[in-house]
C-alpha positions as a printed NumPy array, in Angstrom:
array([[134.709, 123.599,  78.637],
       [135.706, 120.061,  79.139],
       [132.529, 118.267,  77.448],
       [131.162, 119.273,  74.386],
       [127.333, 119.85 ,  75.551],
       [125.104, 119.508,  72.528],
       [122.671, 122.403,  71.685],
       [119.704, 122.069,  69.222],
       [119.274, 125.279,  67.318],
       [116.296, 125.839,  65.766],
       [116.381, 129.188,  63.509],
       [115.305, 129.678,  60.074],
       [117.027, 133.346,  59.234],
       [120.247, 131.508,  57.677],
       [123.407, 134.204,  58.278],
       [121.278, 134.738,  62.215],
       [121.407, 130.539,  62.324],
       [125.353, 130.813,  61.386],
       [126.467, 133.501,  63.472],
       [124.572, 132.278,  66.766],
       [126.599, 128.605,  66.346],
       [129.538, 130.316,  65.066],
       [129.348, 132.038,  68.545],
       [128.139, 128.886,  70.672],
       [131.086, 126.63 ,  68.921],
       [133.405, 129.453,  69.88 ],
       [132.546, 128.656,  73.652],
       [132.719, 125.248,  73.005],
       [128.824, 124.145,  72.73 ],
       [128.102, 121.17 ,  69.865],
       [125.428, 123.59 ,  67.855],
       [123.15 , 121.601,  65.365],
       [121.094, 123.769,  63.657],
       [117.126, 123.008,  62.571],
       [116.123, 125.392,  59.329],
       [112.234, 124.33 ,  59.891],
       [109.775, 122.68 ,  61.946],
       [109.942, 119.834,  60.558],
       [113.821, 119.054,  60.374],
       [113.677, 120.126,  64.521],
       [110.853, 117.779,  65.158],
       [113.582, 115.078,  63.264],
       [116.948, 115.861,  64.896],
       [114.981, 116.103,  68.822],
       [114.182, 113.033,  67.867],
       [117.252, 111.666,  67.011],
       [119.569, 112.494,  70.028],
       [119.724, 113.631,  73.356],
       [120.382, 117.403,  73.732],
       [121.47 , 119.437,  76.506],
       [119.594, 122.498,  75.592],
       [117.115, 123.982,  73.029],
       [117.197, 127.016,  71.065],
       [114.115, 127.472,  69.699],
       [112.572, 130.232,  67.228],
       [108.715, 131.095,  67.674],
       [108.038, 132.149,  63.389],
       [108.927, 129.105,  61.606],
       [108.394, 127.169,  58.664],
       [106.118, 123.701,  58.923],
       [105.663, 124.141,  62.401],
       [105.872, 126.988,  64.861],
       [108.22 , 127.092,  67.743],
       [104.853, 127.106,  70.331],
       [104.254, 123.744,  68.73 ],
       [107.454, 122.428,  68.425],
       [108.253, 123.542,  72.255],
       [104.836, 121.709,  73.713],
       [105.727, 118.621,  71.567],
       [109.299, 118.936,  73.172],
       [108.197, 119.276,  76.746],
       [105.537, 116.655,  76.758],
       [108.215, 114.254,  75.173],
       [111.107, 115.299,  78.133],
       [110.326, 116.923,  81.209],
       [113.857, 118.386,  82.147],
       [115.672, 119.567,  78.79 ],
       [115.817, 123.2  ,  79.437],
       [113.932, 125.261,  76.429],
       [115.169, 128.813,  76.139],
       [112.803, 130.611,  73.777],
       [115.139, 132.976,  71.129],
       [112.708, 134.94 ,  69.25 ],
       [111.657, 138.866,  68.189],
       [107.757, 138.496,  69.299],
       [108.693, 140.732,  72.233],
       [105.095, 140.63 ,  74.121],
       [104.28 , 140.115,  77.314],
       [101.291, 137.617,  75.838],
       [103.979, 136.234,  73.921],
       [105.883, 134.906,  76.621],
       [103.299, 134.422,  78.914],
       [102.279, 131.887,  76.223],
       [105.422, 130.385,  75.881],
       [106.197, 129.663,  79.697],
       [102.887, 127.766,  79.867],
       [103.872, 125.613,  77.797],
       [106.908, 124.192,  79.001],
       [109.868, 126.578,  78.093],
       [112.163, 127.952,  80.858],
       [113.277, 130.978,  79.509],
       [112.849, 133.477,  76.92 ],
       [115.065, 136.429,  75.476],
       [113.937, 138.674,  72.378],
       [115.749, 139.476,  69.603],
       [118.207, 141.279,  69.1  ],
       [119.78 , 140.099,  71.773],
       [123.649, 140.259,  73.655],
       [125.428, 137.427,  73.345],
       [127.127, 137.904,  76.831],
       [123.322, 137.63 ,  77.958],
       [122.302, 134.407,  76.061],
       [125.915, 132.737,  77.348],
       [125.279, 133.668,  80.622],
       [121.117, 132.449,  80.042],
       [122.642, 128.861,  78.77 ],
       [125.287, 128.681,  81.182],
       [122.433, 128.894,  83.799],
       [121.203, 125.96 ,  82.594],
       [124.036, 123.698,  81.669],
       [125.252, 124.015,  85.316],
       [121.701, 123.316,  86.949],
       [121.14 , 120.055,  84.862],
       [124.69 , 118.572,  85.776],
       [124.424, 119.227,  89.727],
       [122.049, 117.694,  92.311],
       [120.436, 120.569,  94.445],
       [122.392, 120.927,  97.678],
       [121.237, 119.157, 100.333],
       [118.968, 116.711,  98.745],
       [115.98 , 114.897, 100.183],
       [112.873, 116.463, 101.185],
       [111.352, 119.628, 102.395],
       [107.967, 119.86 , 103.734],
       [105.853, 123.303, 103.755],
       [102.331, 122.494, 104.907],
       [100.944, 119.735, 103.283],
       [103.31 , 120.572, 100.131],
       [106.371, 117.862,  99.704],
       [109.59 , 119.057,  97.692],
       [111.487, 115.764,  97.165],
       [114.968, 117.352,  95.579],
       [116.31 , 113.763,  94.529],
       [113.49 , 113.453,  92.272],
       [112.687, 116.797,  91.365],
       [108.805, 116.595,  92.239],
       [106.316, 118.063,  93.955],
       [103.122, 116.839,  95.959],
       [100.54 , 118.831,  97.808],
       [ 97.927, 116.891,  99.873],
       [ 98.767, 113.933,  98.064],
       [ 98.866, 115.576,  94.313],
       [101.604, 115.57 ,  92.559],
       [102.131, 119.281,  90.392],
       [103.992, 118.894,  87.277],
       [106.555, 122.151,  87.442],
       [108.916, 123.072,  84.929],
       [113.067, 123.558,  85.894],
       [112.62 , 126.829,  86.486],
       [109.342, 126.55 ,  88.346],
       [110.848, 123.548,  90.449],
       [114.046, 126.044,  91.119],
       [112.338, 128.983,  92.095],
       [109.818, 127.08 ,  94.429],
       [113.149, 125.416,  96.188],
       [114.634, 128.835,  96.451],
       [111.24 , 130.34 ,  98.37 ],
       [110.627, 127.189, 100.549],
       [114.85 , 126.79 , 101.136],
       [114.118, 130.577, 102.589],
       [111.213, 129.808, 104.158],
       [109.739, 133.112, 106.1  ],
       [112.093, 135.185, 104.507],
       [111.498, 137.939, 101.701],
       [114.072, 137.109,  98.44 ],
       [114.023, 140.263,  96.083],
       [114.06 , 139.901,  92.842],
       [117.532, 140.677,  92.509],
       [118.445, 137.65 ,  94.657],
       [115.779, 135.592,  92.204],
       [117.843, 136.591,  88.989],
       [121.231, 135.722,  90.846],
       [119.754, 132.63 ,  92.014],
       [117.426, 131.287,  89.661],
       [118.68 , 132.79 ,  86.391],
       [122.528, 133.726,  87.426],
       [122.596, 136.835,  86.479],
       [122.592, 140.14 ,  88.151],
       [121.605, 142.561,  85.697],
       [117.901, 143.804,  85.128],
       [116.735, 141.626,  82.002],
       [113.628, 144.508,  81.481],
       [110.895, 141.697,  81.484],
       [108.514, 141.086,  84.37 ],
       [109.841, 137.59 ,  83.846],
       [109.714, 137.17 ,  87.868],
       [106.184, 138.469,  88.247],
       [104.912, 135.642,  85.799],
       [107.151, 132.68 ,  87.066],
       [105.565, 133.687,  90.253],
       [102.098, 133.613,  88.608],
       [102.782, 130.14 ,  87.308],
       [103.557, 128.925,  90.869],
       [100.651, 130.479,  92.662],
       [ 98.359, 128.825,  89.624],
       [ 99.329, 125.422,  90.681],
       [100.665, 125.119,  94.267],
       [ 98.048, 127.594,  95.355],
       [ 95.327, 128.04 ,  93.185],
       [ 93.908, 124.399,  93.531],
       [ 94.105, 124.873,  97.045],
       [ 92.12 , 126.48 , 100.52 ],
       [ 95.618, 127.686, 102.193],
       [ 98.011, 129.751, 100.663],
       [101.476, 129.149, 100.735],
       [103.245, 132.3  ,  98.212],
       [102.818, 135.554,  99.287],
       [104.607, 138.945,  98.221],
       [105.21 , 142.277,  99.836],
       [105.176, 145.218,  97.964],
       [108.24 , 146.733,  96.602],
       [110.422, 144.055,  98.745],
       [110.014, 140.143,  96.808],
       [108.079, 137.261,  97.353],
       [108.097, 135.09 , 100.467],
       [106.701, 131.317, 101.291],
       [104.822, 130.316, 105.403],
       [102.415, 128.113, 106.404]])
């Protein structure tokens, strides 16, 4: 790895904190490690990060807090959640506010490398093909990574924004949710989470929802498909 991306880890179980940097320095990541709330609210705002690591339990200031306060400051710094609240509530919580992916302790580190390196990649390439694609009255302008629909711009997260390209890139065609995790998360393997399902959710809530047409439909059994 030829630059030294800088990850902000925010953990306050001290040998779990050593051996996750020990592990991320190994691969060549610049790990600075947050013990509290507090100290992560501090070194965010210090520097520039290329991705967070960020605990839910935590002294000060929980990681719910700490990953709103994160989001509404920067829109595009990718927030993986790292934590051992395992429910579906949980992470349904989490994704609403702002964070882009979430794995539960314990965890494999071959699954959190390949999680990070997911990210790292997206934020330092432009999506092929650039400028805009139209679906209905929806606008995806991939040069400036937003979204409009009848005129209103939708605030959508990295992943969100990703997923959305993938369906409307595909447009008429059913993606499984294999092809989603090879696309959108890099990774082939079944992660055991119905992470899809409420990504999905997320995206009907705000391109559809607010709206009479529907653009996001899914069949049964095969994936989830975009048409006018």
């Amino acid at each position: 790895m030829e630059k030294a991306y800088k990850i902000l880890l925010v953990e306050d179980e001290l040998k779990l904190g050593e051996v996750i940097k020990e592990e991320l320095d190994r691969k060549g990541y610049e790990t600075i490690i947050a013990r509290d709330g507090k100290e992560a609210e501090t070194l965010f705002n210090a520097t520039n990060y290329s991705l967070i690591l960020l605990d839910v339990s935590l002294p000060y200031k929980s990681g719910l807090t700490l990953c709103k306060q994160f989001r509404d400051f920067d829109k595009k710094v990718p927030i993986i959640m790292l934590t051992a609240l395992g429910e579906i509530h949980d992470k349904v919580k989490a994704f609403s506010i702002g964070a882009d992916d979430y794995i539960v302790k314990p965890f494999y580190f071959d699954e959190l490398f390949a999680r990070i390196n997911v990210f790292i990649r997206r934020s330092e390439r432009q999506i092929a093909g650039g400028g805009k694609f139209v679906v209905e009255d929806m606008v995806l302008d991939f040069d400036t990574k937003t979204v409009t629909r009848g005129g209103t711009e939708i605030t959508l997260t990295v992943k969100e924004f990703a997923l959305l390209s993938l369906l409307c890139k595909n447009k008429g065609k059913i993606i499984s949710k294999k092809e989603i995790l090879e696309n959108i998360w890099d990774v082939s393997f079944d992660t055991n989470t119905n992470t899809i399902e409420v990504y999905i959710s997320f995206l009907r809530n705000k391109i559809d929802k607010p709206f009479n047409n529907k653009l996001i439909f899914t069949k049964p059994g095969f994936g989830y498909y975009i048409k006018e």
